[in-house]
C-alpha positions, 0 to 999 in steps of 0.5 A: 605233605600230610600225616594220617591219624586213626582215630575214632568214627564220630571224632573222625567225621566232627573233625572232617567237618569243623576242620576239613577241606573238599579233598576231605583234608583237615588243616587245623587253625593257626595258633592252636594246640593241634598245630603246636603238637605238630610242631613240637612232635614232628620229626625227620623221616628215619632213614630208610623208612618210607612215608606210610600210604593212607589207610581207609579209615585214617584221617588226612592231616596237612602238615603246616610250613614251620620255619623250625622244620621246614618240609623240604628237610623231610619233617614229615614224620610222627611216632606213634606217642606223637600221634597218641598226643595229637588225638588227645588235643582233638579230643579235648576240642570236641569235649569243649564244643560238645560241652558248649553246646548241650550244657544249656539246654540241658538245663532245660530238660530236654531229651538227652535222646533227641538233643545229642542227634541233633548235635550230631547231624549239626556237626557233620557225624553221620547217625549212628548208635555206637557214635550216639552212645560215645557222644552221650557217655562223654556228655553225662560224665561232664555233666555229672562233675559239673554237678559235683561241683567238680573239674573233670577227672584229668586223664594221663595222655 
């Protein structure tokens, strides 16, 4: 069983790469955050409702077996805020690998330019400006409260 979830391209294409399979389905890591929103945010199918089909820019998530919820018991649902919640938990994940990554070469004064491609094709997103500039804006405001001396500004989900 899975469950689709829109998300932004170079989010979607990282997310494929560090979790995906070769039918281009993520399964997520036992024991981490997005299977634990899964298990906390998954629900029964409303009746009358019918699973949605998969729209071309979704991404395929397999839904894991909890003794909880179990899929014969049709928990195969998620609501939109559900859903909301999920995407935030991906994208902490990829801020945390993004940061790992570039804080020390950045240190060595490099290209943001030229280190945030590579970055990129290293980590399965296709080269692309509008994926680059949202990769790039991401790093600088790290950057720039790690400077300050500052936690990032937490953000409402």
């Amino acid at each position: 069983m899975q469950i689709y979830l829109k998300l932004p391209k170079y989010l979607l294409e990282w997310c494929l790469f560090e979790y995906g399979d070769a039918n281009g389905v993520v399964s997520f890591p036992r024991g981490g955050a997005e299977n634990d929103v899964l298990e906390m945010m998954l629900d029964r199918l409303p009746d009358g409702m019918e699973m949605p089909e998969r729209q071309p820019d979704e991404l395929p998530i397999e839904i894991p077996a909890f003794k909880s919820k179990p899929e014969k018991e049709g928990f195969c649902y998620m609501t939109e805020p559900g859903k909301k919640v999920l995407r935030h938990v991906i994208m902490v994940r990829l801020r945390v690998r993004l940061w790992h990554d570039l804080y020390r070469i950045e240190k060595l004064q490099l290209p943001i330019t030229d280190t945030i491609y590579d970055w990129m094709e290293r980590n399965g997103i296709e080269d692309d400006a509008r994926s680059w500039e949202a990769l790039r804006q991401m790093f600088m405001r790290q950057r720039n409260s790690y400077r300050q001396g500052k936690p990032s500004e937490k953000k409402r989900i």
